[in-house]
BADOGU-767763 format. One record per residue: residue in one letter; z, x, y of N, C-alpha, C, O in turn. Coordinates in steps of 0.05 Angstrom, whole numbers, plus 5000, padded with zeros to 4 digits. Atoms other than C-alpha are relative to their C-alpha. Layout:
<nodes>
+-------+------+------+------+------+------+------+------+------+------+------+------+------+
: lokol :  n_w :  n_u :  n_v : ca_w : ca_u : ca_v :  c_w :  c_u :  c_v :  o_w :  o_u :  o_v :
+-------+------+------+------+------+------+------+------+------+------+------+------+------+
:     a :    Z :    X :    Y :    Z :    X :    Y :    Z :    X :    Y :    Z :    X :    Y :
...
+-------+------+------+------+------+------+------+------+------+------+------+------+------+
</nodes>
This chain:
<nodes>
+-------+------+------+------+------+------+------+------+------+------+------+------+------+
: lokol :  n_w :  n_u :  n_v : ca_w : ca_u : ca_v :  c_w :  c_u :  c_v :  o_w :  o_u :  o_v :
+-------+------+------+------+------+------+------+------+------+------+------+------+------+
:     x : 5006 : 4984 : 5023 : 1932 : 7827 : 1445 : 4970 : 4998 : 4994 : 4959 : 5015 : 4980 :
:     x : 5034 : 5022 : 5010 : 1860 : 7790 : 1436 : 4988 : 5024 : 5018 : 4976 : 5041 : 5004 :
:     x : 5015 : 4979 : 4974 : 1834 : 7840 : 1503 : 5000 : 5022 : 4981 : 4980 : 5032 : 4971 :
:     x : 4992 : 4968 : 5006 : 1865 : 7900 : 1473 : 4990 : 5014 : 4971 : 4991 : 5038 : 4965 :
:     x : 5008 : 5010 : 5021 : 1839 : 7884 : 1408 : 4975 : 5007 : 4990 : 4970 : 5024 : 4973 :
:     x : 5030 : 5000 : 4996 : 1764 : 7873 : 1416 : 4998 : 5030 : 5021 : 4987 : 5050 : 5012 :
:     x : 5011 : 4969 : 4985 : 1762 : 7934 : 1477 : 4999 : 5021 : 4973 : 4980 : 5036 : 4967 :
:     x : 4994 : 4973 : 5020 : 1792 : 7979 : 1414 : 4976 : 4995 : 4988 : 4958 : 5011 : 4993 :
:     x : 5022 : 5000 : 5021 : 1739 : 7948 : 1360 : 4971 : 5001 : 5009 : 4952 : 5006 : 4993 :
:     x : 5022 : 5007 : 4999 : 1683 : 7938 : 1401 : 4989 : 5001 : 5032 : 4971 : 4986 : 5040 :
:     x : 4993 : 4998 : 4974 : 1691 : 7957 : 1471 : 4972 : 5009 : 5021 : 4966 : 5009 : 5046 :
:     x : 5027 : 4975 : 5000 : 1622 : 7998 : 1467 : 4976 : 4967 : 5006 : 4957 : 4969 : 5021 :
:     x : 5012 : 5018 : 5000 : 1592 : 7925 : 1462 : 4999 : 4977 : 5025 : 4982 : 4966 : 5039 :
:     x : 4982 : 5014 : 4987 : 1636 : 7887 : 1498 : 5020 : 4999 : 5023 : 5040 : 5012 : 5019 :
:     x : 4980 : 4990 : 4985 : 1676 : 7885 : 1558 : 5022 : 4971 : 5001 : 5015 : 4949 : 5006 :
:     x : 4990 : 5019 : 5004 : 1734 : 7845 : 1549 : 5019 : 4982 : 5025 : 5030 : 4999 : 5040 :
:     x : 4980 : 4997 : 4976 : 1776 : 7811 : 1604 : 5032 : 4978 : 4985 : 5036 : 4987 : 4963 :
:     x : 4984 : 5014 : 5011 : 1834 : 7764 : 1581 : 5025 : 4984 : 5026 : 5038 : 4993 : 5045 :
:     x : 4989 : 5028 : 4979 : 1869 : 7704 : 1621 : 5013 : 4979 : 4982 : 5011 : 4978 : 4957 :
:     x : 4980 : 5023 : 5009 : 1916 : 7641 : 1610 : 5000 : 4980 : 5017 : 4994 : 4985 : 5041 :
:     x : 5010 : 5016 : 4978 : 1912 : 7579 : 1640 : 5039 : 4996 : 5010 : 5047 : 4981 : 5028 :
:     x : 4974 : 5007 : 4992 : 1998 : 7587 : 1640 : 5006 : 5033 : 4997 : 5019 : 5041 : 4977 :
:     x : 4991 : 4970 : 5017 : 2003 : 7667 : 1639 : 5033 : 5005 : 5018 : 5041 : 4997 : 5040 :
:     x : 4976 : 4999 : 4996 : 2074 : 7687 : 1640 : 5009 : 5027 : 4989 : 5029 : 5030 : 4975 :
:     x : 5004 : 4959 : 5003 : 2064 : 7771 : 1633 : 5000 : 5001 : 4974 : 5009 : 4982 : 4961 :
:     x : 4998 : 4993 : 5022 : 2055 : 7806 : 1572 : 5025 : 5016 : 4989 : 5038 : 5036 : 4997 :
:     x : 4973 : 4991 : 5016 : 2108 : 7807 : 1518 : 5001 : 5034 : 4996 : 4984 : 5052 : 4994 :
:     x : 4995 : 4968 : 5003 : 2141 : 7870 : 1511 : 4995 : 4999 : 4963 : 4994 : 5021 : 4952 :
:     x : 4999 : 4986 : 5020 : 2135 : 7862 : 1440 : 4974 : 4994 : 4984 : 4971 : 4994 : 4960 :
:     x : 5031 : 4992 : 5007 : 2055 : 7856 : 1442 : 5000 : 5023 : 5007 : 4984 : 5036 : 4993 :
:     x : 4999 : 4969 : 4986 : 2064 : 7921 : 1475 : 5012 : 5010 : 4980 : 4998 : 5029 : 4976 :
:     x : 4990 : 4993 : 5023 : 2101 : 7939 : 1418 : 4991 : 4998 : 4972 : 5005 : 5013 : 4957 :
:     x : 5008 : 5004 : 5011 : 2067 : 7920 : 1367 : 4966 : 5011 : 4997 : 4956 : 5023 : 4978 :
:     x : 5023 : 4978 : 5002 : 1996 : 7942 : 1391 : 5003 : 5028 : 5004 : 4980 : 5037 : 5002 :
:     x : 4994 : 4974 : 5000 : 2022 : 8016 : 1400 : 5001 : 5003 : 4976 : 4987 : 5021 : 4967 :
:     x : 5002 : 4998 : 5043 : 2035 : 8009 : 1318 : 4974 : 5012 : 4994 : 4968 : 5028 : 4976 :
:     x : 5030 : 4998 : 5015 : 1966 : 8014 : 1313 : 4987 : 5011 : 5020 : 4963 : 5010 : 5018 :
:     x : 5007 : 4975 : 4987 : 1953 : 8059 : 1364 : 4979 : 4986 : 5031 : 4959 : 4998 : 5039 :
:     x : 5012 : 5007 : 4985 : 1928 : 8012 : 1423 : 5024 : 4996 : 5022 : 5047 : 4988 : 5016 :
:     x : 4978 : 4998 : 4982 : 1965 : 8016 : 1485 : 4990 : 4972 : 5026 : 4967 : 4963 : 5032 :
:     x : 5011 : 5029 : 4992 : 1967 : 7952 : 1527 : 5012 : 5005 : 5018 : 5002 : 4994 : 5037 :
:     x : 4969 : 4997 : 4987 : 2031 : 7973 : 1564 : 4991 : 5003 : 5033 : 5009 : 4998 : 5050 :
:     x : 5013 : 5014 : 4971 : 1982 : 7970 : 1634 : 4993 : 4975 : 5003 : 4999 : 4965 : 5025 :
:     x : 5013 : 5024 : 5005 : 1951 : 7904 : 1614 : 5022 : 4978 : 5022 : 5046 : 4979 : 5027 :
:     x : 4974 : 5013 : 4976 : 1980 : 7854 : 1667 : 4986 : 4967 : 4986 : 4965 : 4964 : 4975 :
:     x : 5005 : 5030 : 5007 : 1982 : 7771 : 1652 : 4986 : 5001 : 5026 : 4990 : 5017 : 5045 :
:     x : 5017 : 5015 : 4981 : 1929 : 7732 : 1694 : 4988 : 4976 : 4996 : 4984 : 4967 : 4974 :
:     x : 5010 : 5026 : 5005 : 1900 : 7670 : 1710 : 4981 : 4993 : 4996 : 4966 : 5008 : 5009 :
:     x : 5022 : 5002 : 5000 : 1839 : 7638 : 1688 : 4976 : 4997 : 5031 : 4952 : 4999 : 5037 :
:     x : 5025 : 5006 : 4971 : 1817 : 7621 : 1761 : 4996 : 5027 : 5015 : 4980 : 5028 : 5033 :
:     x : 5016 : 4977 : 4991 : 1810 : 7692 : 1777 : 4979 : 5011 : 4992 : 4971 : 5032 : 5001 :
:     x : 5033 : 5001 : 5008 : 1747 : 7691 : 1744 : 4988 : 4975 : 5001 : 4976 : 4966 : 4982 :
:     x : 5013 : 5026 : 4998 : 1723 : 7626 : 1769 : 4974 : 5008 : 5008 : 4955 : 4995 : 4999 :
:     x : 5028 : 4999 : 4992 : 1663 : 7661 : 1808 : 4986 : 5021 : 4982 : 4964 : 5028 : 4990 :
:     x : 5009 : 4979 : 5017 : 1651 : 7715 : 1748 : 4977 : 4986 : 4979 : 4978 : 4966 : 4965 :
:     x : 5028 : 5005 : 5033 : 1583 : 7713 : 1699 : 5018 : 4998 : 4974 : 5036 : 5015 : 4973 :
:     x : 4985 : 4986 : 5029 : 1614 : 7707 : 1625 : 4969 : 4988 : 4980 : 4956 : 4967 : 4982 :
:     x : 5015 : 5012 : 5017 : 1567 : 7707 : 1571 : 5011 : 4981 : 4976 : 5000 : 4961 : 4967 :
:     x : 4972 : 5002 : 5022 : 1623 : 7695 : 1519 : 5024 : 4981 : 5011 : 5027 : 4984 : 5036 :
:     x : 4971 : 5016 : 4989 : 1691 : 7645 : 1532 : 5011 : 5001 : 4974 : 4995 : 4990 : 4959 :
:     x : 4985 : 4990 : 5014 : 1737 : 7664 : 1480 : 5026 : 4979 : 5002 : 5044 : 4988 : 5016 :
:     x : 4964 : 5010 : 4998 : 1803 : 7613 : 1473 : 5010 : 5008 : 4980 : 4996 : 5018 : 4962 :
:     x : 4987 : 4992 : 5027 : 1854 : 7627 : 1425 : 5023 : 4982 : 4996 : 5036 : 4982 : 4975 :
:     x : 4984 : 5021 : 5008 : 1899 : 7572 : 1436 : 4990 : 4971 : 4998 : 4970 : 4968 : 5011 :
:     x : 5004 : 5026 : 4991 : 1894 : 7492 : 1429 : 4993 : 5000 : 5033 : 4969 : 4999 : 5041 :
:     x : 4992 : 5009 : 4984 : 1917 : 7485 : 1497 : 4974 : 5007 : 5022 : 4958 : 4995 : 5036 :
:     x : 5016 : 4980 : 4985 : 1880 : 7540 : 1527 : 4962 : 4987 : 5006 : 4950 : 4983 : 5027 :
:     x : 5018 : 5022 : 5006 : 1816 : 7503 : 1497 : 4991 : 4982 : 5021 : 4969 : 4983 : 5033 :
:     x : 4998 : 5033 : 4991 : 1828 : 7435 : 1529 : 5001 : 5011 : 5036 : 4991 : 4999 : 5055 :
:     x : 4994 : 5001 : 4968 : 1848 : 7469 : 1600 : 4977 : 5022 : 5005 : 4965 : 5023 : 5027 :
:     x : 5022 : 4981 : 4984 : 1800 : 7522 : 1607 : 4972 : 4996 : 5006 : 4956 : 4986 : 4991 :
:     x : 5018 : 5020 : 4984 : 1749 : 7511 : 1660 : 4978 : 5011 : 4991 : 4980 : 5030 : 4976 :
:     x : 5029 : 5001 : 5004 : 1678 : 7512 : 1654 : 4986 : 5027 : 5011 : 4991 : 5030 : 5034 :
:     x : 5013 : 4970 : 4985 : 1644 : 7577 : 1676 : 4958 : 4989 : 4998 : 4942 : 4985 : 4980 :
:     x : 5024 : 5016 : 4994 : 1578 : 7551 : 1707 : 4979 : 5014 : 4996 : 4958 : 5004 : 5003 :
:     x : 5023 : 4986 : 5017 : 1533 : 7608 : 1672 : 4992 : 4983 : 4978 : 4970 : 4985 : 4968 :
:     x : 5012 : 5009 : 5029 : 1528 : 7567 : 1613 : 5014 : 5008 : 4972 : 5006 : 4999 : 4951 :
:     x : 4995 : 4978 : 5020 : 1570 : 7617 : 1568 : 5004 : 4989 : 4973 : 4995 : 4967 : 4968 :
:     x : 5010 : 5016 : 5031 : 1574 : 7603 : 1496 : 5025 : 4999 : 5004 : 5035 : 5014 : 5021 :
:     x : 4976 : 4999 : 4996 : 1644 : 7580 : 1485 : 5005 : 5006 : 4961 : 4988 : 5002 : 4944 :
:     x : 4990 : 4984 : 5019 : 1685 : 7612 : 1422 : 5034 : 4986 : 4986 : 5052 : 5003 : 4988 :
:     x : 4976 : 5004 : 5002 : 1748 : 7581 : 1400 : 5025 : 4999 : 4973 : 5022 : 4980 : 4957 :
:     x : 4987 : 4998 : 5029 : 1802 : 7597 : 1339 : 5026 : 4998 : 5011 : 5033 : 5018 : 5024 :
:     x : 4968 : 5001 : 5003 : 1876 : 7572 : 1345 : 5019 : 5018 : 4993 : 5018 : 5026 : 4970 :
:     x : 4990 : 4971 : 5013 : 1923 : 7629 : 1340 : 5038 : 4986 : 4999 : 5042 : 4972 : 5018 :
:     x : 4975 : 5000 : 5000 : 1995 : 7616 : 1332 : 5009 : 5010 : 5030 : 4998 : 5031 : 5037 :
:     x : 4979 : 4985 : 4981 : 2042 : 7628 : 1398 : 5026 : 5029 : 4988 : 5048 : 5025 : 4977 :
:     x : 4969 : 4995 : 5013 : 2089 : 7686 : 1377 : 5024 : 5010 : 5014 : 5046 : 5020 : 5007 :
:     x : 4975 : 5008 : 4987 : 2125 : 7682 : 1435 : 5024 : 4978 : 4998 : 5046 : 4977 : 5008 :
:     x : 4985 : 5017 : 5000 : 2147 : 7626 : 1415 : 5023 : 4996 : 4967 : 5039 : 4978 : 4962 :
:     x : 4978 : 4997 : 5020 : 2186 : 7652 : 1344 : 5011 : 5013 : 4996 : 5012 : 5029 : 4977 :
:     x : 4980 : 4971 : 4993 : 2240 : 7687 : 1378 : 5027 : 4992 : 4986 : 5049 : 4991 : 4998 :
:     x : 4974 : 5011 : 5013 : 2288 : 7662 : 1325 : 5020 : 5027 : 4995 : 5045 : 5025 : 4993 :
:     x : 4982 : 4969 : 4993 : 2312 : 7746 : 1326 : 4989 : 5011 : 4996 : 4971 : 5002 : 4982 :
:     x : 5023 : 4984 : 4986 : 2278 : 7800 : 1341 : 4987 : 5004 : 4972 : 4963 : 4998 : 4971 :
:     x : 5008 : 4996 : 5021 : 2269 : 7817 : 1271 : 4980 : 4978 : 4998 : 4958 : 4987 : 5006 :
:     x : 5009 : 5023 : 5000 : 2238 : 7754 : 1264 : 4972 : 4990 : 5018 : 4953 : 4976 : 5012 :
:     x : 5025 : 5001 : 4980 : 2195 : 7760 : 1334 : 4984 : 5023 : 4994 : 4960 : 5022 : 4992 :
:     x : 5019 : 4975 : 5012 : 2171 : 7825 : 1312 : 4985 : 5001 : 4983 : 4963 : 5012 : 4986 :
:     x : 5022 : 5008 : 5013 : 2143 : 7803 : 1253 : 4979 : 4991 : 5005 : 4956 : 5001 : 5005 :
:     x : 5024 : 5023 : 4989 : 2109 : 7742 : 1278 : 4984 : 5010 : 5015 : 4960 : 5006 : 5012 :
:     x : 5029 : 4974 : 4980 : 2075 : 7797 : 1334 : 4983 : 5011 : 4971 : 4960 : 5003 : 4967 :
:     x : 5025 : 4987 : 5013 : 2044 : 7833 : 1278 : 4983 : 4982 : 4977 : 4963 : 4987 : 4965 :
:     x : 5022 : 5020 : 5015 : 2020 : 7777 : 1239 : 4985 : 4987 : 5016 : 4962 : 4983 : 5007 :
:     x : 5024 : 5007 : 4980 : 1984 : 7747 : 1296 : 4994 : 5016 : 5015 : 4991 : 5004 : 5036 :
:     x : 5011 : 4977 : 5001 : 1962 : 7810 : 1314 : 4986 : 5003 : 4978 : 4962 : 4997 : 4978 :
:     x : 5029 : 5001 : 5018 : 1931 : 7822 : 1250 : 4986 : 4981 : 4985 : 4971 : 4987 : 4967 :
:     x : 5016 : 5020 : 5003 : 1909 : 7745 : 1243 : 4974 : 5008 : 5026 : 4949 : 5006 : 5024 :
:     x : 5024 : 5002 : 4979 : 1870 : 7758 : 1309 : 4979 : 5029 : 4995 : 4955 : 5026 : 4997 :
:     x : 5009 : 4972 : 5010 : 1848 : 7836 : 1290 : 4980 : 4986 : 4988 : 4960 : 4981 : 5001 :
:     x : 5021 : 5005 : 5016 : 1811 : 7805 : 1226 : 4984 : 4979 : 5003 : 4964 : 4975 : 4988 :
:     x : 5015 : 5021 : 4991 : 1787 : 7743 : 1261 : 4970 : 5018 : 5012 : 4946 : 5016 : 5008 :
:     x : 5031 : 4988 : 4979 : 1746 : 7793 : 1314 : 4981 : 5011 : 4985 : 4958 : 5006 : 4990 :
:     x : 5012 : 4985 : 5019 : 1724 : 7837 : 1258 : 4976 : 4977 : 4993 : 4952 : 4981 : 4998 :
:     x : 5031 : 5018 : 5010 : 1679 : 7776 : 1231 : 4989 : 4993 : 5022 : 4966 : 4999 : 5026 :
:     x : 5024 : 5006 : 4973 : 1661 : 7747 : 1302 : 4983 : 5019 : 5016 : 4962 : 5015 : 5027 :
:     x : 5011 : 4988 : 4988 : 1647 : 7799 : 1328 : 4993 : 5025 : 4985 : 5002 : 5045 : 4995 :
:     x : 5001 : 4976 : 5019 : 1622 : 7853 : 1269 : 4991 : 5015 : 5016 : 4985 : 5009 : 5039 :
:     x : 4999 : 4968 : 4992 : 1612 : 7927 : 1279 : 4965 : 4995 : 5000 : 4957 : 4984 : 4979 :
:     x : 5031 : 5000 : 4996 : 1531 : 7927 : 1298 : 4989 : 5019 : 4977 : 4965 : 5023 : 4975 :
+-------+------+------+------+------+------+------+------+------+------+------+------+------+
</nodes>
């Protein structure tokens, strides 16, 4: 959601790429949830962080603890970035329930980028 997110707000600035150090494909109901708001993700594929092991980043972006602690070093120097986001894969107590939790961490991370990354 974080990729699809920043491309929408700021894409003109920014090129975003997005990785996991455990990716396990994108939820169908991020895909569902960014279409709400008119961003379509529904190509977006899960990937690993080591397919950008030999890439420039100016930027490193985590959004989890975990992610944090495991993600490797990118030997440009890049500035690293990091804000804890909730999993909301992980509060599939019923869909009603997982659906929410998508659009609240969706629009916890939305208004996070908004300040990190303001409109120039």
């Amino acid at each position: 959601m974080a990729e699809g997110l920043l491309q929408s707000q700021a894409g003109d600035r920014y090129e975003a790429f997005s990785a996991g150090t455990e990716p396990r494909g994108v939820h169908p109901l991020a895909v569902r949830v960014m279409a709400e708001i008119g961003i379509d993700i529904s190509n977006h594929r899960s990937k690993n962080v080591d397919e950008f092991a030999g890439h420039t980043m100016d930027t490193v972006v985590t959004v989890c603890d975990h992610a944090k602690e495991a993600c490797p070093v990118f030997p440009t120097g890049a500035r690293k970035i990091h804000k804890s986001f909730e999993d909301p894969s992980a509060l599939i107590e019923s869909e009603d329930a997982a659906l929410a939790g998508f659009r609240r961490i969706r629009d916890e991370i939305r208004d996070w980028l908004d300040k990190t990354f303001p409109p120039s």
